[in-house]
C-alpha positions in Angstrom: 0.0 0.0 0.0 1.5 3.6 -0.7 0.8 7.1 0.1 0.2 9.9 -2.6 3.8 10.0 -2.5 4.4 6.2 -3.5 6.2 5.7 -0.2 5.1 1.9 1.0 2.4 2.6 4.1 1.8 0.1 7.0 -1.6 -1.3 7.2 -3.9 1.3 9.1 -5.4 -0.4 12.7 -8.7 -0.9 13.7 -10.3 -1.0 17.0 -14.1 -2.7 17.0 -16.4 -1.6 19.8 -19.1 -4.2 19.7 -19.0 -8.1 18.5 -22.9 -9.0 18.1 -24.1 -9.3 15.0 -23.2 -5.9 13.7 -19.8 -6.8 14.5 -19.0 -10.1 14.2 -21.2 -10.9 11.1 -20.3 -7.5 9.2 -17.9 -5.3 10.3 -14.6 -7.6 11.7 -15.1 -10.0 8.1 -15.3 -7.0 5.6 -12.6 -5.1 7.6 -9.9 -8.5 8.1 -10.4 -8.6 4.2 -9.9 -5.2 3.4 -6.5 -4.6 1.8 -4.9 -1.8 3.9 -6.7 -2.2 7.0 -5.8 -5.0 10.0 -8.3 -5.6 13.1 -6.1 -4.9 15.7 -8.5 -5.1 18.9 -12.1 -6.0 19.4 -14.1 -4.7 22.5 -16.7 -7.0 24.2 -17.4 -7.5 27.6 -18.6 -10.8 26.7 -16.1 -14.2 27.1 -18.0 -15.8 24.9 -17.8 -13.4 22.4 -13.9 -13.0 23.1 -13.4 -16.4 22.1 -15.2 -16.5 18.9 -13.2 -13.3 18.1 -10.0 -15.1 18.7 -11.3 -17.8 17.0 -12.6 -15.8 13.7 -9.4 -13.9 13.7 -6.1 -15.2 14.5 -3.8 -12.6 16.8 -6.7 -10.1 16.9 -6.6 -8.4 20.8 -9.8 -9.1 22.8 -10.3 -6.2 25.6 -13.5 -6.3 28.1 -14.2 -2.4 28.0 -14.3 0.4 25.8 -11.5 2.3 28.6 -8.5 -0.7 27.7 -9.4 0.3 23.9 -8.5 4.4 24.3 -6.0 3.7 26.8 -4.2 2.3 23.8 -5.2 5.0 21.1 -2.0 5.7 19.9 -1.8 2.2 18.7 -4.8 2.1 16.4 -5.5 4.7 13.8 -9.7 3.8 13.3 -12.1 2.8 15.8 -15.5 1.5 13.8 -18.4 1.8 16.8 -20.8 -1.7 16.4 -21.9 -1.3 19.8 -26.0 -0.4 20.7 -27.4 2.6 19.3 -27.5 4.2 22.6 -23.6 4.2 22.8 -23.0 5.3 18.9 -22.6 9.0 19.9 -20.6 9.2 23.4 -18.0 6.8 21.9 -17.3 8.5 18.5 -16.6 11.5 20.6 -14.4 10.1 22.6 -12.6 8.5 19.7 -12.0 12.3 17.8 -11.1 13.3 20.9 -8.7 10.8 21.1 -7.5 11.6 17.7 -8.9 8.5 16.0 -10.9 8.4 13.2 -14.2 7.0 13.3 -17.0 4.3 11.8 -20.1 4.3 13.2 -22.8 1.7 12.3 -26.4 3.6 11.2 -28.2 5.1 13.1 -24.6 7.5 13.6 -26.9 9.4 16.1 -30.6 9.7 17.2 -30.9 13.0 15.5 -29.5 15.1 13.0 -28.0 17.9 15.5 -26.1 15.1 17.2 -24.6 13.9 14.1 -23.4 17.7 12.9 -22.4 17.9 16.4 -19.4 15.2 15.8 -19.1 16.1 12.0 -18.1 19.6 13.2 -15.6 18.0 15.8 -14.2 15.3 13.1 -14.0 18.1 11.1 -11.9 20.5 13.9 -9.5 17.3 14.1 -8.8 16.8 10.7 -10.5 13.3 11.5 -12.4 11.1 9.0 -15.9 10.0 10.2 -18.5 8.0 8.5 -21.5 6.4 9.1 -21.8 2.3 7.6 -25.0 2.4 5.6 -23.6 -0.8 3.6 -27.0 -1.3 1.8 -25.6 1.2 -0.8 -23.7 -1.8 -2.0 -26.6 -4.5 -2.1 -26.8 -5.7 -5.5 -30.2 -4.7 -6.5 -29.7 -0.8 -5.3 -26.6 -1.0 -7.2 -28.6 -2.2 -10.5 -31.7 0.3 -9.7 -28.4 2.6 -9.5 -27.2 2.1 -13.1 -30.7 1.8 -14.2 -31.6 5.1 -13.6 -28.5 6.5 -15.0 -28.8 5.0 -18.0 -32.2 6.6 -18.3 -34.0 2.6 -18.8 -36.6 4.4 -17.1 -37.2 7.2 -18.4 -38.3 10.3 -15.9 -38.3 7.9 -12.3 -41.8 9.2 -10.6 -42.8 6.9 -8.2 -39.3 5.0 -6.5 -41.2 1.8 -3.6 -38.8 0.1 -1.7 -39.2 -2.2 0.9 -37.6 -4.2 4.0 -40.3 -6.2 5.0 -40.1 -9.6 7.3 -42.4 -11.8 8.7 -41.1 -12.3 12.8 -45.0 -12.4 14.8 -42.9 -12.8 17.9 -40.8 -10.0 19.4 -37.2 -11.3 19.8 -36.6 -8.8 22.5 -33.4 -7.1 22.9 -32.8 -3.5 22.9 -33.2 -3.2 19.1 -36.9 -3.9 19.9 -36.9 -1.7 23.3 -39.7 1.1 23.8 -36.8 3.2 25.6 -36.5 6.3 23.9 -32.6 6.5 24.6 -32.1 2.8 23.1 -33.5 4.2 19.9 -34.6 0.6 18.9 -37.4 0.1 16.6 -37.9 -0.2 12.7 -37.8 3.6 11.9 -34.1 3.9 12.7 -33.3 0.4 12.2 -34.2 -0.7 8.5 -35.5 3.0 8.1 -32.0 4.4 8.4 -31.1 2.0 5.1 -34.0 3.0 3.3 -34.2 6.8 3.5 -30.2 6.7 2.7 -30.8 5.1 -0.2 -33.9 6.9 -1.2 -31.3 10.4 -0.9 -29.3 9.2 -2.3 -31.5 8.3 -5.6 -33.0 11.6 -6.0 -31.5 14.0 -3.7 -33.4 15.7 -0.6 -36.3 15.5 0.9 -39.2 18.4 0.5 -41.7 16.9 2.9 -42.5 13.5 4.8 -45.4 11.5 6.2 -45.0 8.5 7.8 -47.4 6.1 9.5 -45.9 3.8 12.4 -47.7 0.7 15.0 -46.9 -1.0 17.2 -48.3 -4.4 15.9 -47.1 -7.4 18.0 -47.8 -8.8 21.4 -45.1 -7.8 23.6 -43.3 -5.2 21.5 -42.5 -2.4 22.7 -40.9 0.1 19.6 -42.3 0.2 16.3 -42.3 -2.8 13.8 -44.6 -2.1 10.6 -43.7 1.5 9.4 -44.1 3.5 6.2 -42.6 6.6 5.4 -43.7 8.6 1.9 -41.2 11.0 0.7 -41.6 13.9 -1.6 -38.4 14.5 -3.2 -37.4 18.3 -4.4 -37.0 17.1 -7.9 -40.9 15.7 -7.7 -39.8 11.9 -7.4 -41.9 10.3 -4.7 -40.2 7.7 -2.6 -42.7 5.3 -0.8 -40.8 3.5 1.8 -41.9 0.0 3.8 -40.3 -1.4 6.7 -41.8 -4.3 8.9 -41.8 -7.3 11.2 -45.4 -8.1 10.6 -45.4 -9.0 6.8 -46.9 -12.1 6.0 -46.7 -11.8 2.4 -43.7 -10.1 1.6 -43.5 -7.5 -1.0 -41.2 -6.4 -4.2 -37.7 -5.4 -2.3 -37.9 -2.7 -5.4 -40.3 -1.4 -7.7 -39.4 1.9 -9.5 -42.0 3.7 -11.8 -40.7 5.9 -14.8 -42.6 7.5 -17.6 -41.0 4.8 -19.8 -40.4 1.4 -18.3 -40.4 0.3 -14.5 -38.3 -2.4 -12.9 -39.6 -4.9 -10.5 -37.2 -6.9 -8.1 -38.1 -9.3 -5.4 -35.7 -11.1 -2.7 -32.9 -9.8 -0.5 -29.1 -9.2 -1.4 -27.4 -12.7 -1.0 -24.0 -10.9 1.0 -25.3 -10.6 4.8 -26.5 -13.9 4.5 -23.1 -15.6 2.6 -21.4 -13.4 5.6 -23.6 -15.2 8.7 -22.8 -18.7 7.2 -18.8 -18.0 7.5 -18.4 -17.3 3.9 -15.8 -14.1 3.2 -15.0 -11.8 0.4 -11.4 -12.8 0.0 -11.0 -13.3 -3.4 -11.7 -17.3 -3.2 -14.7 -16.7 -5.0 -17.7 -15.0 -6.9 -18.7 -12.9 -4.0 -22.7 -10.8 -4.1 -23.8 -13.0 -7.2 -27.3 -13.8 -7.4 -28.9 -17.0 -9.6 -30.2 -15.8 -12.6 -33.9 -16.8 -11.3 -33.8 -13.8 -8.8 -33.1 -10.8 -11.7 -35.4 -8.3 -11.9 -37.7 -7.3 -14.8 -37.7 -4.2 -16.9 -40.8 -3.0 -18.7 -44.3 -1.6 -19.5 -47.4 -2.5 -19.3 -47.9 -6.1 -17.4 -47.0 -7.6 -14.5 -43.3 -9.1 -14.4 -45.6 -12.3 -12.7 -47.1 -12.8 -15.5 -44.2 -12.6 -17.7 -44.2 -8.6 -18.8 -40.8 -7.2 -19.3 -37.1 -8.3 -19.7 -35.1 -9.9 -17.0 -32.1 -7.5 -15.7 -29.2 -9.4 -14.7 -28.6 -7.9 -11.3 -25.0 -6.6 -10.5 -22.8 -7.7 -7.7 -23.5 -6.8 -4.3 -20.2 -5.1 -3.3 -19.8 -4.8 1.0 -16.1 -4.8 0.6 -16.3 -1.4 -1.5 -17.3 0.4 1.5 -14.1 -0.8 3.3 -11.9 -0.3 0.9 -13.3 3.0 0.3 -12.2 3.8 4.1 -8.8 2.4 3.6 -8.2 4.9 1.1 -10.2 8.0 2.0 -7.3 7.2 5.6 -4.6 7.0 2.9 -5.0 10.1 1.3 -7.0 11.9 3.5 -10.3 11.7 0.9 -14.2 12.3 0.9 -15.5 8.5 2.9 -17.6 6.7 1.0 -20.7 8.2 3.5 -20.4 11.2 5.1 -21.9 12.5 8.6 -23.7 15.1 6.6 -25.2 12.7 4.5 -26.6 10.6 7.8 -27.4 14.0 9.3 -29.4 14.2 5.8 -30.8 10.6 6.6 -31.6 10.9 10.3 -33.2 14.9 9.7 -36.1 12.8 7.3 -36.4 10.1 10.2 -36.8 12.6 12.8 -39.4 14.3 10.9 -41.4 10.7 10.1 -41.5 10.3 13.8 -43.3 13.5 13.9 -45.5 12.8 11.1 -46.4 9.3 12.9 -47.2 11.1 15.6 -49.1 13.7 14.7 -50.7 12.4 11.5 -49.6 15.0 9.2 -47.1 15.6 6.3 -44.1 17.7 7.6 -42.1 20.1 5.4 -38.2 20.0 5.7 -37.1 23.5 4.9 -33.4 24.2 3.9 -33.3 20.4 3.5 -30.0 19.3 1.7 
């Protein structure tokens, strides 16, 4: 690896705060793979969890608290923050003020101020910081991607997307708590993904309106959701997220004034990275079977055999990582910037409002 001035540039260190499924299943596999980057220490106060990190990654430094981690900052270069939501802010602040750059898994904060809050201190520092909204990499927002800026669509109108699941039973957890500080709950959970991605389509957001429930026995935060979005370039985004689908919708359908494009099923990479599988060049990595491409036309249903199938491009996790390594190396734009999940989190603040009080809100001087 080299610098800008082609002098050879040791691998940079990561710290991991967190080794639950955000961490173990996503962030220490993409990062151990990641040319330029070596996972140096993982925090959990768990011994289980120390073990299977030992165990997943030979030499890697297991530490029971988050103080062992800083009190060693001058030996890492990134922290990446996989820990629960409530934590995401207090310990990206203490890692810029420990001089170490930062990943944070979405939500980065539980509102926008809080995320300009540590942009502007990453930013005093000279630090990089970045929120991990991954799902810019699946493989079918990657093909809606190049399908739009291709123009197959024509003029996009109406863009649907949907993370929907059928789980009647709560798991429990904190991701499922009614606890205002946990922020739990679909809205900033799969919501976080969808409203990125929905930005990052078509640009900001003019007004929102969001209904949210609380559907199943036992739960606690919200787990059937829909947010509509009313973009300042006139696309509407309609946005699904939900625990209680028993039928499961298209994971994309996207209306233009030419052709539309229908996808169903889920990007094959989080569940090739749960089974032990790894993006290490051993194999195709994000392919999907050819029976799981979406369709691209007009007039009739893809079910009933209307349009063309669209082979689907790669998913592509490792991108985001690699992005990192580099944006570190030459002291680059990330590959998601805290003022782009400020962008995210301002629509999700205002769907909470809008659930609440059953009306669209505007988002003035949204950008």
């Amino acid at each position: 690896m080299d610098d800008t001035t082609g002098t050879p540039h040791a691998p940079f260190r990561v710290g991991l705060i967190g080794y639950g499924l955000a961490g173990s299943v996503f962030h220490a596999p993409l990062i151990a793979t990641t040319d330029g980057l070596v996972l140096d220490t993982v925090v959990t106060s768990s011994p289980e969890r120390q073990e299977q990190a030992r165990a997943e990654h030979p030499g890697v430094r297991t530490v029971a608290g988050t103080d062992e981690l800083f009190a060693r900052a001058g030996e890492l270069d990134i922290v990446v923050i996989a820990s629960p939501n409530r934590t995401h802010v207090p310990l990206a602040r203490t890692a810029l003020e420990a001089g170490l750059a930062v990943v944070v898994d979405k939500p980065l904060a539980a509102t926008a101020a809080e995320a300009e809050s540590l942009a502007a201190l990453a930013d005093s520092r000279g630090l990089l910081l970045s929120a991990f909204h991954n799902r810019r990499w699946d493989n079918d927002f990657r093909t809606v991607s190049r399908l739009i800026a291709d123009g197959a669509l024509g003029q996009v109108q109406r863009f649907e997307s949907r993370f929907e699941r059928w789980r009647p039973r709560p798991k429990g957890g904190w991701r499922e708590s009614g606890d205002p500080a946990e922020i739990g709950g679909l809205l900033y959970d799969l919501g976080s993904h969808l409203v990125d991605q929905a930005l990052t389509l078509f640009g900001p957001a003019a007004a929102v309106y969001a209904e949210s429930d609380v559907r199943r026995a036992g739960a606690e935060a919200d787990d059937d959701t829909f947010i509509a979005l009313t973009h300042r370039d006139g696309v509407r985004s309609h946005l699904w997220m939900s625990a209680t689908t028993a039928q499961l919708g298209p994971r994309f359908r996207v209306l233009g004034d030419t052709a539309g494009y229908v996808k169903y099923g889920l990007d094959p990479q989080e569940g090739a990275l749960r089974e032990g599988l790894r993006p290490d060049g051993s194999g195709p990595w994000g392919v999907e079977a050819d029976s799981s491409w979406g369709r691209l036309g007009a007039g009739e249903s893809p079910l009933t055999g209307g349009g063309e199938p669209v082979p689907t491009l790669p998913g592509d996790y490792p991108a985001y990582y690699a992005a990192i390594a580099e944006a570190l190396r030459t002291g680059g734009r990330p590959p998601v910037t805290a003022g782009e999940a400020a962008a995210a989190l301002r629509v999700l603040e205002a769907a909470k409002v809008s659930a609440e009080q059953g009306r669209t809100i505007a988002l003035d001087g949204a950008r």
